[in-house]
LUMLUMMAR-571190 format. One record per residue (C-alpha): x, y, z. Coordinates in steps of 0.1 Angstrom, whole numbers, plus 5000, padded with zeros to 4 digits. Example, Ala and Ser with C-alpha at 12.3 -4.5 7.8 and 13.67 -1.06 7.14 Angstrom:
+------+------+------+
!   c1 !   c2 !   c3 !
+------+------+------+
! 5123 ! 4955 ! 5078 !
! 5137 ! 4989 ! 5071 !
+------+------+------+
END
This chain:
+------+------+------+
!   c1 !   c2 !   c3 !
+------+------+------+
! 1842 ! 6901 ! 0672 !
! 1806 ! 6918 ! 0683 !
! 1806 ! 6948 ! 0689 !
! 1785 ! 6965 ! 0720 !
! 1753 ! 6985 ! 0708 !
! 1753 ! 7026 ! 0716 !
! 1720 ! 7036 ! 0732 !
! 1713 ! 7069 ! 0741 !
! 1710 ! 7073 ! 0777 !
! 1697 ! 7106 ! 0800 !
! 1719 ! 7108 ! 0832 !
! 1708 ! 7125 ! 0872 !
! 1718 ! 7157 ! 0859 !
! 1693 ! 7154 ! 0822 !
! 1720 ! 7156 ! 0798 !
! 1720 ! 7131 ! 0770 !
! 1746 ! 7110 ! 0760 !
! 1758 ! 7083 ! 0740 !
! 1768 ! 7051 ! 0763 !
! 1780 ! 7016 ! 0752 !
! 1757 ! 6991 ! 0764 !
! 1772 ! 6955 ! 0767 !
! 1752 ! 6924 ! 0778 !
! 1780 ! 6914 ! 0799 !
! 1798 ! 6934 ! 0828 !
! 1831 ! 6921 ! 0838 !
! 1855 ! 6933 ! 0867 !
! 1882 ! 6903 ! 0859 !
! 1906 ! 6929 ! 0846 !
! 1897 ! 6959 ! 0871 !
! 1900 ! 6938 ! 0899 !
! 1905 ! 6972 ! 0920 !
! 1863 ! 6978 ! 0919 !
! 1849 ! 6949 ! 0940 !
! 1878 ! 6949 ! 0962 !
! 1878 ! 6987 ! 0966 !
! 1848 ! 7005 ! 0953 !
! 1821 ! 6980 ! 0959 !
! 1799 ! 7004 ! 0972 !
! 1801 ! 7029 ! 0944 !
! 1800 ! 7003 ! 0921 !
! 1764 ! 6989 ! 0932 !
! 1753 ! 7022 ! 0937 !
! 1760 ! 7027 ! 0900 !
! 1739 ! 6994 ! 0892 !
! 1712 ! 7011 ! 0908 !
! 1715 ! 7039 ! 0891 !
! 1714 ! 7022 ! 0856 !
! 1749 ! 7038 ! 0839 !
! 1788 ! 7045 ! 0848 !
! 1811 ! 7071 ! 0834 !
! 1847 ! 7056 ! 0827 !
! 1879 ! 7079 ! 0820 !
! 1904 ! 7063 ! 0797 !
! 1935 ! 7070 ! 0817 !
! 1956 ! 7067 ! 0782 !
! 1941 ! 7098 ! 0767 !
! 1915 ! 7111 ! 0792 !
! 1885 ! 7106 ! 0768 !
! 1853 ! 7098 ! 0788 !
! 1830 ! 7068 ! 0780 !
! 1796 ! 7057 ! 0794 !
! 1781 ! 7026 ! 0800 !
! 1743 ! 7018 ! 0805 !
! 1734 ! 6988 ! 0817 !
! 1700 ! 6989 ! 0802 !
! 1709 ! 6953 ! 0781 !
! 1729 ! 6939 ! 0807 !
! 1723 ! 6902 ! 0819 !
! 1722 ! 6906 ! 0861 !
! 1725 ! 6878 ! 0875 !
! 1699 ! 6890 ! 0900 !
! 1690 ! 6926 ! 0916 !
! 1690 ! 6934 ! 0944 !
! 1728 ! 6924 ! 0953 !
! 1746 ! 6926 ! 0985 !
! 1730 ! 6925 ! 1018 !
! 1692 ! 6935 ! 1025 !
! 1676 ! 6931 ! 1058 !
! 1640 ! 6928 ! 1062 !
! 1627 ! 6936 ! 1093 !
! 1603 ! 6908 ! 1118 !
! 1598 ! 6935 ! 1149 !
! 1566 ! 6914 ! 1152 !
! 1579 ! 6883 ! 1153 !
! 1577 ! 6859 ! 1181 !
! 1597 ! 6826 ! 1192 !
! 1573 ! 6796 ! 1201 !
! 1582 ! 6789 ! 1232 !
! 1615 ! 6791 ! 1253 !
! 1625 ! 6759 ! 1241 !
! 1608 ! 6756 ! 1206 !
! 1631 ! 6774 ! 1187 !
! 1604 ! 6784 ! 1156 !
! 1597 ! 6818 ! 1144 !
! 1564 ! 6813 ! 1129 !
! 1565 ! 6849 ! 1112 !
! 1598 ! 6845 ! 1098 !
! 1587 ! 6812 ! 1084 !
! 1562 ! 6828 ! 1067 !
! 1586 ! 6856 ! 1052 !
! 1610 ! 6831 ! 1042 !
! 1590 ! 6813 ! 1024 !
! 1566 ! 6839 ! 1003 !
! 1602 ! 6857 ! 0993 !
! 1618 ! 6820 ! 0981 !
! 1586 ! 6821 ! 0953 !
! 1589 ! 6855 ! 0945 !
! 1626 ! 6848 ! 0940 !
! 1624 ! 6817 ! 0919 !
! 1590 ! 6825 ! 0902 !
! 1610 ! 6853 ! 0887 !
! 1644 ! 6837 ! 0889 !
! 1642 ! 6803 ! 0884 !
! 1674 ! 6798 ! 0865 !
! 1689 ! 6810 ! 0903 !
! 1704 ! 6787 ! 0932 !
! 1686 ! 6798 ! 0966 !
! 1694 ! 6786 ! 1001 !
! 1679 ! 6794 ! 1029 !
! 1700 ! 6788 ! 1061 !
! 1691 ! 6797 ! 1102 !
! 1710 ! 6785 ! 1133 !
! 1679 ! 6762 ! 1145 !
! 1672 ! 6732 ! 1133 !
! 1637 ! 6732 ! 1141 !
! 1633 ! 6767 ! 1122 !
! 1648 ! 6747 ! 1092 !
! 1623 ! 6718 ! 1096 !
! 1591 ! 6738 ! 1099 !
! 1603 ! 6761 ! 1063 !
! 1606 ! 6730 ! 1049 !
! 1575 ! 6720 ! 1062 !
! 1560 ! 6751 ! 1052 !
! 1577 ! 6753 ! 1018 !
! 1550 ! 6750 ! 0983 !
! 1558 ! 6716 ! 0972 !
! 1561 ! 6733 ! 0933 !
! 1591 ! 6749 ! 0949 !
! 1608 ! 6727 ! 0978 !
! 1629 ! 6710 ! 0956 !
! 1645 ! 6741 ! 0940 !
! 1658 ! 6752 ! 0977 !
! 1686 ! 6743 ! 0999 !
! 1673 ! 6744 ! 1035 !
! 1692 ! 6741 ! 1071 !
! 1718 ! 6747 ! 1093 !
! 1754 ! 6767 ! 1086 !
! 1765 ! 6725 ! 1085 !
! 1743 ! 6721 ! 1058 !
! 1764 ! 6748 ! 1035 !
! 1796 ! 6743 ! 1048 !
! 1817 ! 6744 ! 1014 !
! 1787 ! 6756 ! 0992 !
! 1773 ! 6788 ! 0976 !
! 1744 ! 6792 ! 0965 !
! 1730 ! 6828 ! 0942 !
! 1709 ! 6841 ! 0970 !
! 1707 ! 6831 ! 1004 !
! 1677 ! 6835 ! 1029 !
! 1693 ! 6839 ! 1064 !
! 1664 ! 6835 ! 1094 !
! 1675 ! 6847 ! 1127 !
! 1649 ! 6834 ! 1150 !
! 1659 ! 6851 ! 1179 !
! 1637 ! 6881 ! 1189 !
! 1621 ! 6901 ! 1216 !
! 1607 ! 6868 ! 1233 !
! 1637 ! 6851 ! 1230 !
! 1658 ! 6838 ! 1262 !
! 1687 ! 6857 ! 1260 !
! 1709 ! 6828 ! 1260 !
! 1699 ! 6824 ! 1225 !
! 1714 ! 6853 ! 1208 !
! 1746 ! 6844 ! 1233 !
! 1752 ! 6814 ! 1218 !
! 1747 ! 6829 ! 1180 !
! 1771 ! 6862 ! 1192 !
! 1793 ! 6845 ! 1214 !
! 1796 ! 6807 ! 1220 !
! 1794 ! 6802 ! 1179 !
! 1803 ! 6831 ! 1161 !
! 1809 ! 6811 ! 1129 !
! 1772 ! 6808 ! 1122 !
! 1770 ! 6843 ! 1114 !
! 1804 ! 6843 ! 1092 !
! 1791 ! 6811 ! 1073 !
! 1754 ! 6822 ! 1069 !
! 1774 ! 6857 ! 1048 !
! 1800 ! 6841 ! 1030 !
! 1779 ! 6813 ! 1013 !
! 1757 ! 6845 ! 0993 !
! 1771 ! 6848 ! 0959 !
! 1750 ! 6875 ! 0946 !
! 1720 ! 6883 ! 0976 !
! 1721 ! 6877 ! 1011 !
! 1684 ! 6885 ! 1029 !
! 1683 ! 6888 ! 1064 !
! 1653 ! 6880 ! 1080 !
! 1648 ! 6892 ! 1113 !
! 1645 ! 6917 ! 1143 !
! 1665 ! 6950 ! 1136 !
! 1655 ! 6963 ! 1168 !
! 1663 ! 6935 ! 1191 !
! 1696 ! 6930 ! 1177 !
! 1701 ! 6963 ! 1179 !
! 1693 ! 6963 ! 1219 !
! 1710 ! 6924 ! 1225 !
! 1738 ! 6924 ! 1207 !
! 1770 ! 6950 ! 1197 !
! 1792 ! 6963 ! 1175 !
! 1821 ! 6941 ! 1181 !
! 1800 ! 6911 ! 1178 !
! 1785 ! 6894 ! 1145 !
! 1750 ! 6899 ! 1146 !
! 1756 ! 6935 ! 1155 !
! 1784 ! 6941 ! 1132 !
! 1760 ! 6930 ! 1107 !
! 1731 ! 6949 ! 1112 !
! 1753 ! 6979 ! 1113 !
! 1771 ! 6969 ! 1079 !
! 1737 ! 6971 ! 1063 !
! 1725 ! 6999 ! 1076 !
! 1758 ! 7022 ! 1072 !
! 1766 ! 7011 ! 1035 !
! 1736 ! 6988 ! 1019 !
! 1710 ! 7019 ! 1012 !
+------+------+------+
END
């Protein structure tokens, strides 16, 4: 059976230690991290090592993850921020500036990553259409693009989620996201297996929408606990 190398590793405080550094990190048989301590635990991917007690004999273990195969960094939710974005018109529902941010991060993603599924997913149709448009044809092909109907019972490694709505926007837009079909929100999360980027107006849906709604809950998720 292999055996994991020992590196030495410095940690925050500048002591040196021996840690164990495996290729492969697997929470199948702690099942009590992502489910519990998801936040410390991608905290501690950031930070590059754990410490791990033995709870048989108390004898303390690191771990570096200096060899370790990610699947892709960074995980969980980011949110990049359009405040300058603009809708087309009140009843063109394209944000041209979002476009363009969607589509320069799916080639940095894939020119780096291109063993990764991406999707890129937005309540409009029409916002869908013009990133396809918009999309390098050396890359279209790699990408999933569309509405929460096109991912309905798929997952893809990282997902590109393009709100649209913003400071121009009728407000029955972001009324019929938060209210009349919450599920786009819900769908647009859950289909991230790794990433999810949000790309879109913090302030706006900070002003338009609330905490007991999903665009609101959202923003306030990644701002309370994905620093």
């Amino acid at each position: 059976m292999a055996k994991w190398d020992k590196i030495k590793i410095q940690r925050e405080n500048g002591e040196t230690v021996d840690a164990l550094a495996p290729i492969i990190i697997s929470a199948s048989r702690s099942t009590d991290i992502p489910a519990f301590y998801a936040d410390w635990f991608f905290h501690r991917l950031k930070v590059g090592c754990s410490a791990w007690t033995n709870p048989f004999n108390g004898l303390k273990s690191y771990v570096t993850y200096q060899n370790t195969r990610f699947n892709y960094l960074p995980k969980g939710i980011v949110w990049i921020d359009v405040p300058q974005g603009k809708q087309k018109a009140d009843n063109v529902n394209i944000n041209e500036m979002e476009v363009s941010i969607v589509c320069k991060k799916t080639v940095e993603i894939l020119r780096n990553n291109n063993d990764k599924t991406v999707g890129i997913v937005t309540p409009f149709k029409r916002q869908a259409e013009e990133i396809s448009r918009q999309m390098p044809d050396d890359y279209i092909k790699q990408v999933t693009i569309g509405t929460v109907h096109t991912f309905q019972g798929d997952e893809k490694d990282i997902m590109l989620f393009s709100l649209v709505v913003t400071a121009n926007s009728p407000d029955r837009k972001i009324r019929w996201i938060d209210i009349s079909t919450p599920n786009i929100v819900n769908v647009a999360v859950t289909r991230a297996k790794n990433t999810l980027y949000v790309i879109g107006n913090k302030e706006y849906i900070r002003q338009m929408s609330r905490l007991d709604r999903p665009l609101g809950a959202l923003l306030n998720y990644v701002e309370s606990y994905m620093v």
